[in-house]
N, C-alpha and C positions, 0 to 999 in steps of 0.2 A: 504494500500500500504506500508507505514512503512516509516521513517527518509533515506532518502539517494533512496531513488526510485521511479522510475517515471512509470506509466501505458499511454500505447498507447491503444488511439478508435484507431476505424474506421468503421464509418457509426450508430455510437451510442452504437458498444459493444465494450467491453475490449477486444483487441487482446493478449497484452502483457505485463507483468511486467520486468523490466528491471533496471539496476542499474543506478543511475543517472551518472556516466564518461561515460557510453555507450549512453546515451539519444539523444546526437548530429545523431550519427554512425545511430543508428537503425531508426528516423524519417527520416533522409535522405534515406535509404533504402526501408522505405516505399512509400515516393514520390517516389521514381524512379520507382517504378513498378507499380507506376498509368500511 
């Protein structure tokens, strides 16, 4: 994954890597479309 970024599961696979200032933003977008 690398210094400064964070990887989203979901349901046991990797969906996304993303930078960690965005981390809050994009797991709240996940919940919301469960």
């Amino acid at each position: 994954c690398g210094k400064g970024k964070a990887v989203l599961f979901k349901k046991g696979k990797k969906i996304r890597t993303i930078k960690e200032k965005e981390f809050l933003t994009a797991l709240m977008s996940e919940v919301e479309r469960l």
